[in-house]
C-alpha positions as CSV (number, residue, x, y, z in Angstrom):
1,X,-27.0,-21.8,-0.2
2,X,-25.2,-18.7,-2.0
3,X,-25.0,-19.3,-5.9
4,X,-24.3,-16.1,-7.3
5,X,-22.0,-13.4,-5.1
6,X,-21.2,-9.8,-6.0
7,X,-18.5,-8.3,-4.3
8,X,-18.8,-4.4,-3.3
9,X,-14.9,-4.0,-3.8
10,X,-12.4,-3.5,-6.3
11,X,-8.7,-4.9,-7.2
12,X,-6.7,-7.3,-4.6
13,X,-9.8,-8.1,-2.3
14,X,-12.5,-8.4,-5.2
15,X,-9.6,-11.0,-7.1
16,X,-9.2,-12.7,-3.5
17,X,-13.0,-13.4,-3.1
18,X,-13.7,-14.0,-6.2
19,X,-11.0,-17.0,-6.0
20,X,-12.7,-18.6,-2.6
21,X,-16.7,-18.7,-4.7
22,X,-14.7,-20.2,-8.0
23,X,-13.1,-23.2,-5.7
24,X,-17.2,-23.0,-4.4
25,X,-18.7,-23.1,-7.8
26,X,-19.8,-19.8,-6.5
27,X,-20.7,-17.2,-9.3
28,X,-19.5,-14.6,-9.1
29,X,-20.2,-10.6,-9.5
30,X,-17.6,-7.5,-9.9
31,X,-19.0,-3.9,-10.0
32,X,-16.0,-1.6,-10.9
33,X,-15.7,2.2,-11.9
34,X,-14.8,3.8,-15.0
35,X,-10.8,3.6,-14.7
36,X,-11.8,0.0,-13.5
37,X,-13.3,-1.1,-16.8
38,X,-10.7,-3.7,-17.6
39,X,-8.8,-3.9,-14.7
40,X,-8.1,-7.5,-13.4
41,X,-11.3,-8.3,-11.1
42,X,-13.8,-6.9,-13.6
43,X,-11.8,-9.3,-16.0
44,X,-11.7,-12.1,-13.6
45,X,-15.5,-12.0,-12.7
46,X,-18.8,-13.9,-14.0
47,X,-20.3,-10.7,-14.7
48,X,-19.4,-7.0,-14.0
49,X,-21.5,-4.0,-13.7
50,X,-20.7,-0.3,-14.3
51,X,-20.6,2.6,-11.5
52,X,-20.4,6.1,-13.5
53,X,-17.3,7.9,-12.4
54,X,-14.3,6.9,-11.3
55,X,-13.6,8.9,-7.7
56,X,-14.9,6.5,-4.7
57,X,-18.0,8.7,-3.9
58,X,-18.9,8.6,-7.1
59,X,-18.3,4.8,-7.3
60,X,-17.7,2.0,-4.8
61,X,-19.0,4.4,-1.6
62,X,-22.2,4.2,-3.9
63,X,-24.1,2.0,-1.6
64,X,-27.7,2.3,-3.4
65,X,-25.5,1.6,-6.7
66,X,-24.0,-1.3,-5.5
67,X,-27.4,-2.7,-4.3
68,X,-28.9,-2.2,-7.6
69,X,-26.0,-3.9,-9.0
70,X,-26.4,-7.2,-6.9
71,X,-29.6,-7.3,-8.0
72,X,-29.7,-6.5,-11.6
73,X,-27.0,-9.0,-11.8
74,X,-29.0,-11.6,-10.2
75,X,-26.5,-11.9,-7.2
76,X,-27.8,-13.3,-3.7
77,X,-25.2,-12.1,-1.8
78,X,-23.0,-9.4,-1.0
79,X,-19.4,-9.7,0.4
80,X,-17.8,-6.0,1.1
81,X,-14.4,-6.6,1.0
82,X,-12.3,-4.0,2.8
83,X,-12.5,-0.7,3.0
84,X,-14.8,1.4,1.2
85,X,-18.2,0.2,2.9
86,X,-16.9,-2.9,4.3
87,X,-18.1,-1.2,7.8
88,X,-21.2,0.9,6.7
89,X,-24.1,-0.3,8.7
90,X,-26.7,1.6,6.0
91,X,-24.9,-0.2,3.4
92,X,-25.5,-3.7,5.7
93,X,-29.1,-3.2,6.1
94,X,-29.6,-2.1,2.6
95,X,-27.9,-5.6,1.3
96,X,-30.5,-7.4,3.7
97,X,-33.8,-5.4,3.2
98,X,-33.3,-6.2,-0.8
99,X,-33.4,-9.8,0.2
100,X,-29.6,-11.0,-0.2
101,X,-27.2,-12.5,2.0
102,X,-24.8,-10.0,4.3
103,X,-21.3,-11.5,4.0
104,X,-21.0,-9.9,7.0
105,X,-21.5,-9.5,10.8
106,X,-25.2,-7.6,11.7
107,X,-25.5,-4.1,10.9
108,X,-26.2,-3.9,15.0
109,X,-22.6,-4.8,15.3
110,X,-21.2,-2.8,13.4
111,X,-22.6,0.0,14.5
112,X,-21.5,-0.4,17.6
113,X,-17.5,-1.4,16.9
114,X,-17.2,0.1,13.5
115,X,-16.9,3.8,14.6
116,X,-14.0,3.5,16.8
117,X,-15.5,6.3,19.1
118,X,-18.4,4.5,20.0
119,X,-16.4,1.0,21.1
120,X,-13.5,2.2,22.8
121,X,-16.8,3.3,25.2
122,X,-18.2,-0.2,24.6
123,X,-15.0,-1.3,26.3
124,X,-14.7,1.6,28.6
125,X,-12.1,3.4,26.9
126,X,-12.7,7.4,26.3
127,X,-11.4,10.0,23.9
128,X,-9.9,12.9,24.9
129,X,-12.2,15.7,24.7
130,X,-9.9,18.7,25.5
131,X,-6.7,18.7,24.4
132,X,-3.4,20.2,26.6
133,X,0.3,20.6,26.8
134,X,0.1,17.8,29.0
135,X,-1.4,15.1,26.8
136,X,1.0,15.7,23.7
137,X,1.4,13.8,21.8
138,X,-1.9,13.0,20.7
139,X,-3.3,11.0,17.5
140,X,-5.8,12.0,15.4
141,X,-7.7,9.0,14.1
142,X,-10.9,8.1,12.0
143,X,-13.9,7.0,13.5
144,X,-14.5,4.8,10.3
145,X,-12.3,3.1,7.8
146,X,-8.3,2.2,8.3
147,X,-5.1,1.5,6.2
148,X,-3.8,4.7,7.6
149,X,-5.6,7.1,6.4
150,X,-7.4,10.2,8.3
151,X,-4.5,9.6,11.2
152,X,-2.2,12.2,12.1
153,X,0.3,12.6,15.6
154,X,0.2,16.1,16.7
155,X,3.1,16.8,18.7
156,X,2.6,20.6,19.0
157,X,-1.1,22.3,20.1
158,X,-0.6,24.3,17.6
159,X,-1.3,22.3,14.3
160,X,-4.0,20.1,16.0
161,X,-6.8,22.1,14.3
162,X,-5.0,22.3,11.1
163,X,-4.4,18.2,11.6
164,X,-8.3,17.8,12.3
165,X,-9.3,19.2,9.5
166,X,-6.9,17.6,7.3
167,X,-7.7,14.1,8.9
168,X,-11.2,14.9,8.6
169,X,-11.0,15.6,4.8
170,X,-9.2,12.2,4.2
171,X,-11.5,10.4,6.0
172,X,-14.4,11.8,4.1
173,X,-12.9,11.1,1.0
174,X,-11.6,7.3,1.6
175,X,-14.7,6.6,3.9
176,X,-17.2,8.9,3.0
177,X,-17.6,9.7,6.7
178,X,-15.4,12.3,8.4
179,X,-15.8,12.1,11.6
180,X,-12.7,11.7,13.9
181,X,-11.4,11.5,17.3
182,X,-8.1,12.3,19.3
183,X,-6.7,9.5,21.4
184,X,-3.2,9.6,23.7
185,X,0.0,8.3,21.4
186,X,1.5,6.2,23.0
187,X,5.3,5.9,21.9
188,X,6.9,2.5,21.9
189,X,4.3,0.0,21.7
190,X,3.2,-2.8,19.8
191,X,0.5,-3.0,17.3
192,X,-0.7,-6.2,17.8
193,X,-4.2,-8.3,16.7
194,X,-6.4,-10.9,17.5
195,X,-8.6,-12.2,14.6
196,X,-11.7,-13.8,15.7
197,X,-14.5,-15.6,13.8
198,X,-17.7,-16.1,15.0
199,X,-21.1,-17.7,14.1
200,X,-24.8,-17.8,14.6
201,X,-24.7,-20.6,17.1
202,X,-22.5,-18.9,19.9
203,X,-19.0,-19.8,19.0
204,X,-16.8,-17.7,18.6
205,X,-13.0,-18.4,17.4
206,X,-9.8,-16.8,17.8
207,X,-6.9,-17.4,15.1
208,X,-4.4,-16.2,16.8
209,X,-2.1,-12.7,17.3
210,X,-0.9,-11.2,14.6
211,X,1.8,-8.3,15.0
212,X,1.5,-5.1,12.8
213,X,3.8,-3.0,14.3
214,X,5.9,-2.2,11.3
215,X,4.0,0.9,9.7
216,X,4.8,4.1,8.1
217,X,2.6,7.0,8.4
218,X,0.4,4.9,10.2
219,X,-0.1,2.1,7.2
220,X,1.0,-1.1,7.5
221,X,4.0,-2.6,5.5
222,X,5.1,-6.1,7.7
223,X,2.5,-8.4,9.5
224,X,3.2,-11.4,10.9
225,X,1.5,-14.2,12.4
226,X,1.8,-14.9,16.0
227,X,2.7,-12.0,17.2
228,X,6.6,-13.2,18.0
229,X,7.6,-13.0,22.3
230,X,4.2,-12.1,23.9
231,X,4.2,-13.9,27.4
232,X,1.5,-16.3,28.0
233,X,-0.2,-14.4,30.0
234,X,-1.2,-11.0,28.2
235,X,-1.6,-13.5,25.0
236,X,-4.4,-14.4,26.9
237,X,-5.8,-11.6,28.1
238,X,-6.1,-10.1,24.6
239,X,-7.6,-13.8,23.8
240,X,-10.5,-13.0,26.3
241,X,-10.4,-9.4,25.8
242,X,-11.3,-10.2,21.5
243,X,-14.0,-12.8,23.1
244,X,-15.6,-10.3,25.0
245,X,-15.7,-7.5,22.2
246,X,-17.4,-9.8,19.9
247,X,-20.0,-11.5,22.3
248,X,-20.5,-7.9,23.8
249,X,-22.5,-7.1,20.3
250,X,-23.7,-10.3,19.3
251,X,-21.1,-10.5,16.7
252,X,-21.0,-13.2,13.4
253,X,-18.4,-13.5,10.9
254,X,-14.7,-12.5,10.6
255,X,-13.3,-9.4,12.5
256,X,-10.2,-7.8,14.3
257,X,-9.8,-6.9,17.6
258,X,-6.4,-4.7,17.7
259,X,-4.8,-3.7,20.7
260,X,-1.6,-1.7,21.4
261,X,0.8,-3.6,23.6
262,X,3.1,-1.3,26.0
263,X,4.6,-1.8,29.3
264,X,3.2,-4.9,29.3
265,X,-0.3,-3.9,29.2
266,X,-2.8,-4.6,26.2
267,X,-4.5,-0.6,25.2
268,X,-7.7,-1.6,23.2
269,X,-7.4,0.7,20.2
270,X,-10.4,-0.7,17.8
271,X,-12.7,-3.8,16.3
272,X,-12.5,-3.8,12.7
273,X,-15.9,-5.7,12.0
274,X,-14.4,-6.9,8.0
275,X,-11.7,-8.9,6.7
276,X,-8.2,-7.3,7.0
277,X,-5.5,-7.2,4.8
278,X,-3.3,-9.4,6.5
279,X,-5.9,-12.2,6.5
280,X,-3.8,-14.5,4.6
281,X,-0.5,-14.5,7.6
282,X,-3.6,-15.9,9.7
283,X,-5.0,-18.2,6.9
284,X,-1.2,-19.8,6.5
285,X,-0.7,-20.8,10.2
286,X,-4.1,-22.3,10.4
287,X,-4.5,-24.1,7.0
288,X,-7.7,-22.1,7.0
289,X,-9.6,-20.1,4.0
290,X,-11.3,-16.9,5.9
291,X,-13.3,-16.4,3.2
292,X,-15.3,-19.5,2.7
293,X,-15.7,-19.7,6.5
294,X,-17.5,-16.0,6.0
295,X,-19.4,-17.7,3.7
296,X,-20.2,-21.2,5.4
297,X,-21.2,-18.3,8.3
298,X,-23.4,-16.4,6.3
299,X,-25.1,-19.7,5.0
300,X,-26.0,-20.9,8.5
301,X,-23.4,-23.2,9.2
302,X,-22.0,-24.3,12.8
303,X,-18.5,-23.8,13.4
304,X,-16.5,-26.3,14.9
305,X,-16.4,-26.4,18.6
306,X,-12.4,-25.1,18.7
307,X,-10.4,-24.0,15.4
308,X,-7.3,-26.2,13.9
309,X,-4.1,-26.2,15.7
310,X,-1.8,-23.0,14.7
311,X,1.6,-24.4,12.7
312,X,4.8,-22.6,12.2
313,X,4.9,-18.4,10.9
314,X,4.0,-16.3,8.4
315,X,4.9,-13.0,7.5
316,X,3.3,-10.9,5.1
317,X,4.6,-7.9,2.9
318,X,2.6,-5.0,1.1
319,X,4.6,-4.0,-2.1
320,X,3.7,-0.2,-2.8
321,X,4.0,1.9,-5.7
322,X,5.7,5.1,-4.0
323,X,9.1,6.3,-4.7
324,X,11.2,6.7,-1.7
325,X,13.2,9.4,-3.7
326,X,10.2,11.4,-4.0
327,X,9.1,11.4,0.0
328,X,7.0,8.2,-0.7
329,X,5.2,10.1,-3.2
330,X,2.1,7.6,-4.8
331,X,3.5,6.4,-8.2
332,X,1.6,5.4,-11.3
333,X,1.9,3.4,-14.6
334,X,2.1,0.4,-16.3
335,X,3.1,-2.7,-14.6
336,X,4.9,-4.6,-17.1
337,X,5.4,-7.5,-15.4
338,X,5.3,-8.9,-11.9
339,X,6.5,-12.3,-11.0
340,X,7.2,-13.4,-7.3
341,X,9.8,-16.7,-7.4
342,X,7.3,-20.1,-6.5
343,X,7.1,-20.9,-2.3
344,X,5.2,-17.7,-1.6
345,X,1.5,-16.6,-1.6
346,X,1.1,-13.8,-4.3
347,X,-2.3,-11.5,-3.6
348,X,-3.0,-9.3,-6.1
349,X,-5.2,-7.2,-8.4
350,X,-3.0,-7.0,-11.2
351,X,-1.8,-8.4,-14.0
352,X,1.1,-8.1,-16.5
353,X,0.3,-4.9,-18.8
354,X,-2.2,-3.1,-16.6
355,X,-2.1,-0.3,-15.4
356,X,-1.9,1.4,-11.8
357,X,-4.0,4.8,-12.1
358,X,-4.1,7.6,-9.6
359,X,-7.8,7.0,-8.3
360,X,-7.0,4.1,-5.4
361,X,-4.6,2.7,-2.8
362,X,-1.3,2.5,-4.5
363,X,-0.7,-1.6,-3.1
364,X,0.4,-3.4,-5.4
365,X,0.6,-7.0,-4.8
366,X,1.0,-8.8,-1.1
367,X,4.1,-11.6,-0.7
368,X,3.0,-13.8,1.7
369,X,5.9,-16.7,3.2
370,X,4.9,-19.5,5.5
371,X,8.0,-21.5,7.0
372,X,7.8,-24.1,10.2
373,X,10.0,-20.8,12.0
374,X,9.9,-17.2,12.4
375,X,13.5,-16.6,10.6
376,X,12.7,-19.3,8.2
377,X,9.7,-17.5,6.6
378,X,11.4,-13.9,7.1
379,X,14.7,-15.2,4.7
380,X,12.1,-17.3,2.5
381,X,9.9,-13.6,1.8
382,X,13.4,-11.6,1.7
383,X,14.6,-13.7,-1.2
384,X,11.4,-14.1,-2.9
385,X,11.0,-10.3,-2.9
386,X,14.5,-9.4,-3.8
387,X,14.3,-12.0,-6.9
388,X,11.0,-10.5,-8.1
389,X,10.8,-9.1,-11.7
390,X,8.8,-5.8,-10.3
391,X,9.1,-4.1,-13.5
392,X,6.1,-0.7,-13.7
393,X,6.2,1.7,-11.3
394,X,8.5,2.5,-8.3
395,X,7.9,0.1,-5.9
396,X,9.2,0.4,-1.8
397,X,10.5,-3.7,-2.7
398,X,13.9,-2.4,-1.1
399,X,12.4,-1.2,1.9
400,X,10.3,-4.9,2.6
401,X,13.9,-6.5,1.7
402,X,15.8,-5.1,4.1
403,X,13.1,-4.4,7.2
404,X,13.0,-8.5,6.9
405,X,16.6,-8.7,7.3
406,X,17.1,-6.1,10.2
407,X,18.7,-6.9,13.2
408,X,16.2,-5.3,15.3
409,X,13.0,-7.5,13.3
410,X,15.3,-10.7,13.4
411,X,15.2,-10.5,17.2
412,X,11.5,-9.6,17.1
413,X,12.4,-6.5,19.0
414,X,10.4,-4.1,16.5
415,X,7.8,-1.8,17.5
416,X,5.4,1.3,15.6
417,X,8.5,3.3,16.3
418,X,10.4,1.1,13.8
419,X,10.3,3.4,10.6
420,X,11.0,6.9,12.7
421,X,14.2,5.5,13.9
422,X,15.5,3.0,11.2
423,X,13.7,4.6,8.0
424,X,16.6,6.7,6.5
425,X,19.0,3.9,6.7
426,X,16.9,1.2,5.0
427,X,16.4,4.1,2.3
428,X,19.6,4.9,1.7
429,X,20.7,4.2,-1.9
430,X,22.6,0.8,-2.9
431,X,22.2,1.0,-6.5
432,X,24.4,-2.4,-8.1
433,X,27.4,-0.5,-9.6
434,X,27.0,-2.8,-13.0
435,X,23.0,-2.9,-13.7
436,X,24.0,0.5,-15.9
437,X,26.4,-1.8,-18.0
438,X,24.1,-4.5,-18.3
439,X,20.8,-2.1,-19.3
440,X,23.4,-0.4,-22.1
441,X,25.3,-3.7,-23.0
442,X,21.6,-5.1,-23.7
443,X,20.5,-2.3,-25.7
444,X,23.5,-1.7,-27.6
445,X,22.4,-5.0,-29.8
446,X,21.5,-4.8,-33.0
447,X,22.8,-1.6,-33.5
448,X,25.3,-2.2,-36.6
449,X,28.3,-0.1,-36.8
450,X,27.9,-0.3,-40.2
451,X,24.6,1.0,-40.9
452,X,22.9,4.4,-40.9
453,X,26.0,5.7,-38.9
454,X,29.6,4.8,-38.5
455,X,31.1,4.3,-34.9
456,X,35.1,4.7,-34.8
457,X,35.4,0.9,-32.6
458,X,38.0,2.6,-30.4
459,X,35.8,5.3,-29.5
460,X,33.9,4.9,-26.0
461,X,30.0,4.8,-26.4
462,X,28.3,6.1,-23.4
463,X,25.2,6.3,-21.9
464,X,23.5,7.7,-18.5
465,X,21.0,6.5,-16.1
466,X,19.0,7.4,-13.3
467,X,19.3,4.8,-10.4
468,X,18.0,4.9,-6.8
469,X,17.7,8.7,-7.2
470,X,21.2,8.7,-8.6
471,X,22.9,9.4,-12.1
472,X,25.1,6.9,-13.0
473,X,27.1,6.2,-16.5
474,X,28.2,3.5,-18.5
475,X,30.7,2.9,-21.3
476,X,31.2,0.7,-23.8
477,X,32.8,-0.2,-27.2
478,X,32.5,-2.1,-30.0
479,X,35.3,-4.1,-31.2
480,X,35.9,-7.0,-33.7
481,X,35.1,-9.4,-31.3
482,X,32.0,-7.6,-30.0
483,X,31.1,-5.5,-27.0
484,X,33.8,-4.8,-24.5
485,X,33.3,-2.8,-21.5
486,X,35.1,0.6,-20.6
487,X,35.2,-0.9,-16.9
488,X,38.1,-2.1,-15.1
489,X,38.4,-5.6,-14.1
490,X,35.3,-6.2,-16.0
491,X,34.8,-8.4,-18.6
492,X,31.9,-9.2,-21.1
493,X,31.2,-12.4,-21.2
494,X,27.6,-12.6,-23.3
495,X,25.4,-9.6,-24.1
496,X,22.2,-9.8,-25.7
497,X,19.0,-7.9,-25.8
498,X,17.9,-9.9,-23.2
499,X,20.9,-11.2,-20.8
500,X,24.2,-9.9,-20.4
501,X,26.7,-11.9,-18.3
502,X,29.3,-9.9,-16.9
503,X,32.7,-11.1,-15.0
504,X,34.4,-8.5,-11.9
505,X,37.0,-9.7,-10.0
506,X,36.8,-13.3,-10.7
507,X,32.6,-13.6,-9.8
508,X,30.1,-13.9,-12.5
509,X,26.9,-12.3,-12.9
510,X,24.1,-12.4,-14.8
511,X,21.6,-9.9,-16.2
512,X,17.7,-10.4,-17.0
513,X,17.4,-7.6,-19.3
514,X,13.8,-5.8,-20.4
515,X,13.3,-2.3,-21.3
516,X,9.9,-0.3,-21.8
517,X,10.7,2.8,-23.7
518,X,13.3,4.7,-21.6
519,X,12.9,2.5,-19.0
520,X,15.1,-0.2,-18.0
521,X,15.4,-2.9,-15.9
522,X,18.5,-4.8,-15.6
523,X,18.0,-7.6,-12.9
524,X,16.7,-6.1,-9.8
525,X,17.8,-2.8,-10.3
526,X,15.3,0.1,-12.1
527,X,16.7,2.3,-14.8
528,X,15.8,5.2,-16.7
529,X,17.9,6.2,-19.6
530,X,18.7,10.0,-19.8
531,X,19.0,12.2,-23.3
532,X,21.8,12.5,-24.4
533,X,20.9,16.2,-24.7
534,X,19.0,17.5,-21.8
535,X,15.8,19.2,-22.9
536,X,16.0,22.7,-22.5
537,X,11.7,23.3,-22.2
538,X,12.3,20.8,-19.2
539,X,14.0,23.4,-17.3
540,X,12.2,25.3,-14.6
541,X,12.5,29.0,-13.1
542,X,13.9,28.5,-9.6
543,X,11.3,28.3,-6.5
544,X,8.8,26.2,-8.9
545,X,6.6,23.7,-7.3
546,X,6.3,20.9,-9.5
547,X,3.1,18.1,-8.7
548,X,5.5,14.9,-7.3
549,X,2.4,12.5,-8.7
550,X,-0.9,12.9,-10.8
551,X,-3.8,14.1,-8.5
552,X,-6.5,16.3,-7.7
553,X,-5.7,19.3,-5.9
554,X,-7.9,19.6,-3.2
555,X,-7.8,22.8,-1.0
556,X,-5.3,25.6,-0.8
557,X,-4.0,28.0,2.0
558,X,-6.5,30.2,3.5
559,X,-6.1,33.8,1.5
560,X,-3.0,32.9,-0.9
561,X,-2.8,34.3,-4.2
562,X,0.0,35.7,-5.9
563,X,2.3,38.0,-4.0
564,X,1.6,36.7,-0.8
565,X,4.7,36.4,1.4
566,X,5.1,32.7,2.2
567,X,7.7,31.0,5.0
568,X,10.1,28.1,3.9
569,X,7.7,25.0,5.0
570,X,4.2,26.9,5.4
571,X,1.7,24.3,3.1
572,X,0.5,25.8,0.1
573,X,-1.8,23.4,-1.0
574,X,-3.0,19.3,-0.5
575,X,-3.2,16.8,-3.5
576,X,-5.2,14.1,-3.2
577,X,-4.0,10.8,-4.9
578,X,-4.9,7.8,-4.0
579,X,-7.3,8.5,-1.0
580,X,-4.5,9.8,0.3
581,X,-3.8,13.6,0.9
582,X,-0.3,15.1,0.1
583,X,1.1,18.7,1.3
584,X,2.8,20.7,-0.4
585,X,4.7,23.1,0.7
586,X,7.2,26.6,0.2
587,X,10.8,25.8,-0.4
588,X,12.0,29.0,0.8
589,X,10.6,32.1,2.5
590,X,10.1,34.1,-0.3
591,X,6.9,35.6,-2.3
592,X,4.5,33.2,-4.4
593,X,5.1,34.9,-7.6
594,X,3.1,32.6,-9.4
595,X,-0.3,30.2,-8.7
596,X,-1.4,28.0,-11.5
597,X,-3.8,25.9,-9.4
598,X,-7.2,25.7,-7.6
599,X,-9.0,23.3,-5.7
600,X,-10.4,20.9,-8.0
601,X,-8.0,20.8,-10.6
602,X,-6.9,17.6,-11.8
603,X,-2.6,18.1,-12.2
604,X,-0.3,15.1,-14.3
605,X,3.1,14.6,-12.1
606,X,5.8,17.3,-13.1
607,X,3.0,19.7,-13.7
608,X,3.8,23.2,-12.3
609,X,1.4,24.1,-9.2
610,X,3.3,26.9,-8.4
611,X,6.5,29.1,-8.2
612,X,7.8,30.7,-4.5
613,X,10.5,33.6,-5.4
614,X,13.2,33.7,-2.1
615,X,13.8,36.5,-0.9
616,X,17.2,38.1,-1.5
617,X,19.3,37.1,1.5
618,X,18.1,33.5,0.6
619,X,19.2,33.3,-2.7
């Protein structure tokens, strides 16, 4: 029996596991990086040990340190996670020859399905060697690792080296292993899984489909559970297909067997030998606990001879910080508050007051809905998301809102092409035309007319706000019976510093009010007050390339240096942030005039990387 657990993670997963060993009367073990000192599962654990550093090689791809953890801590077992080293075979053996428990399947196993090279041939599937004209488009993939990262489509042959070696440095980086592969995209399909769980005694469970289809840049954002209008026959197939995988290696524990579903035909893409993200979807329509059955697994236990009937759907919904204004740039800061209304599963590794840094995946939180129906849970996790106090960084919460709500997802019609052809309308600004009344109404109290300055009461007060990417104003007065609005057909009904109810056109609404220094958010809607006075330092030459988010700049162009003639959209240089890598490229064709940068430099966002002068005719 496992008493004392470490878990060779960080944030959502670590919390997750962590809440499984406590139900267990499991103890339980965090090991967390420097900018991980206080976050919420270093908090949340037994005990917690230090990694030096804070970038993942440094840290949590640290297998010897992790192992030296588990046992300094006096942990008998490991549980990877996901990620990171969840699918290291060295890491595996390492846990097992210092004597602990492997919360895992064998390293055997994952060796052979982990690097998705070596089972696609394990299921007769090849890579494409040599690339042509003819095969285009292609993907780029990781052999190791997921969650997007080290994939990029290459449409043209001419960037496929360029997209190599950029996939191979992100791989590296998030997986500490960079080796990758190119595969045939196929356009138009279904990303859809089959989660298994298997144990020592020669059964082996399947849980279901799940659908993943709705991703952007090659990261999932929407998973449900079943996969909604698969006939009965290729459900089955990809049952016996998972079956297979897992009994071709001997495999234990929870994994994923994912397959792309076009033209009716299932394409074997991968076995991820871990837990995935969108475990709990699974969890919900089986009335199951994937972790503790990991555990029961790694203990010895049987399984059942058949797993528990499936009941009704769940969907599943990964709340990002990245700003949609900003290309989906990676945001960071504090997270005020999060609160998700009650009826839905809230995953997390925060907590009100931390804060989200720079050094790791930029998820959030994950909504989870479970309804007896399909449209049932999608409007349950629509309304739970659009009612959430998300109150810290940027979050993509629009973009969950409305993919639930699409016509195209209500009919269960979606597919990975979902994003390229709906993206820039769910994006497209909707800002609530009173939030900027409510955030000034709100902060206007307190403020005496009568003290340290004098307002005329029929003079307009104003004040400006960003919105949705947007400027926006709002104007008020003060009179002798309080605030009025400079609106028409609206009508104060209550202000305070915390709730302002206004009245438009007969219909009532009401404002949650909080503000954290210039930012403000007034109900749903996110605010940031403007000077009144724009800051002349804040202004730029033109051509300047500004950092869109705090990172580490990671490589720049081959032979650049100032005065080097640059085209409009040639990359300059790659930021890393958040394992992931971001271009950056030349707004014009022009001349670099300026480079302030080189690899390895840390950069805050707004910092100036560069500065691209356009050439004449372009100006």
């Amino acid at each position: 029996m496992i008493s004392t657990l470490l878990v060779a993670n960080r944030g959502e997963i670590a919390c997750r596991v962590f809440r499984t060993c406590r139900d267990l009367g499991i103890a339980t073990v965090a090991v967390h990086s420097d900018a991980d000192e206080d976050a919420l599962h270093t908090r949340g654990a037994d005990a917690a040990v230090r990694l030096p550093g804070a970038a993942p090689a440094e840290t949590y791809l640290r297998g010897d340190l992790v192992v030296k953890a588990a046992v300094a801590a006096g942990a008998d077992a490991v549980h990877p996670g996901y990620g990171f080293l969840s699918e290291n075979a060295g890491f595996a053996r390492a846990v097992l020859d210092a004597g602990l428990v492997w919360v895992g399947p064998p390293p055997e196993a994952i060796e052979a399905m982990a690097s998705k090279t070596r089972a696609k041939e394990l299921m007769g599937v090849r890579s494409l060697e040599k690339v042509t004209e003819d095969d285009l488009p292609v993907l780029v993939k990781a052999a190791a690792g997921g969650g997007g990262r080290g994939m990029r489509v290459v449409r043209r042959l001419a960037d496929l080296d360029a997209e190599r070696d950029a996939a191979r440095a992100e791989a590296a980086s998030a997986f500490g292993d960079g080796e990758v592969f190119v595969e045939p995209y196929l356009e138009g399909g279904r990303h859809v899984e089959v989660q298994i769980l298997a144990d020592a005694h020669g059964t082996v469970w399947t849980l279901g489909t799940r659908d993943c289809s709705l991703q952007r840049r090659h990261q999932k954002v929407i998973e449900e559970a079943p996969a909604p209008g698969l006939p009965g026959e290729l459900e089955q197939e990809l049952y016996e297909l998972a079956v297979r995988a897992a009994r071709a290696v001997d495999y234990t524990g929870a994994g994923t067997v994912e397959f792309l579903v076009a033209g009716g035909r299932a394409h074997f893409l991968e076995m991820n030998t871990r837990l995935q993200v969108e475990h709990p979807v699974t969890e919900a329509v089986f009335g199951v606990d994937l972790v503790a059955l990991q555990i029961r697994i790694a203990e010895g236990h049987a399984l059942d001879p058949s797993p528990p009937p499936a009941r009704g759907h769940a969907i599943e919904a990964r709340l990002y910080a990245e700003d949609p204004a900003r290309d989906w740039a990676p945001q960071t800061g504090v997270l005020h508050r999060l609160a998700v209304p009650g009826g839905v599963r809230l995953d997390t590794g925060y907590a009100d007051g931390d804060a989200v840094g720079v050094h790791y995946d930029p998820m959030i939180a994950k909504a989870v809905a479970h309804a007896p129906t399909r449209a049932e849970a999608a409007r349950r996790l629509a309304g739970a998301l659009e009612r959430a106090a998300v109150h810290g960084p940027v979050t993509n919460r629009d973009l969950l809102v409305r993919s639930l709500r699409h016509e195209e997802f209500a009919a269960g019609r979606m597919d990975t092409g979902f994003y390229d052809r709906h993206l820039a309308r769910l994006t497209e600004p909707a800002p609530d035309p009173y939030a900027p009344l409510a955030a000034a109404l709100a902060g206007a109290q307190g403020r005496s007319r009568f003290g340290g300055w004098r307002n005329v009461p029929s003079q307009p007060q104003v004040k400006r706000y960003l919105m949705a990417g947007e400027e926006h104003e709002a104007r008020y007065r003060h009179t002798r019976a309080g605030l009025a609005a400079e609106a028409d057909g609206v009508r104060v009904v209550h202000a305070d510093a915390d709730t302002v109810v206004l009245e438009a056109d007969g219909v009532r609404r009401r404002y949650a009010v909080a503000r954290h220094g210039d930012r403000v958010w007034a109900g749903t809607a996110a605010l940031t007050e403007l000077p009144r006075f724009p800051d002349p330092a804040a202004q730029r030459a033109p051509g300047s390339l500004l950092a869109p988010m705090p990172g580490t700049v990671v490589r720049v162009a081959d032979g650049l240096a100032e005065g080097a003639a640059v085209r409009a959209g040639d990359p300059l240089l790659w930021l890393e942030a958040m394992k992931m890598e971001h271009k950056i490229t030349a707004p014009v064709t022009g001349t670099l005039s300026a480079l302030h940068v080189a690899p390895g430099r840390q950069v805050e966002v707004g910092a100036l990387l560069a500065v691209v002068e356009a050439h004449q005719e372009e100006q």
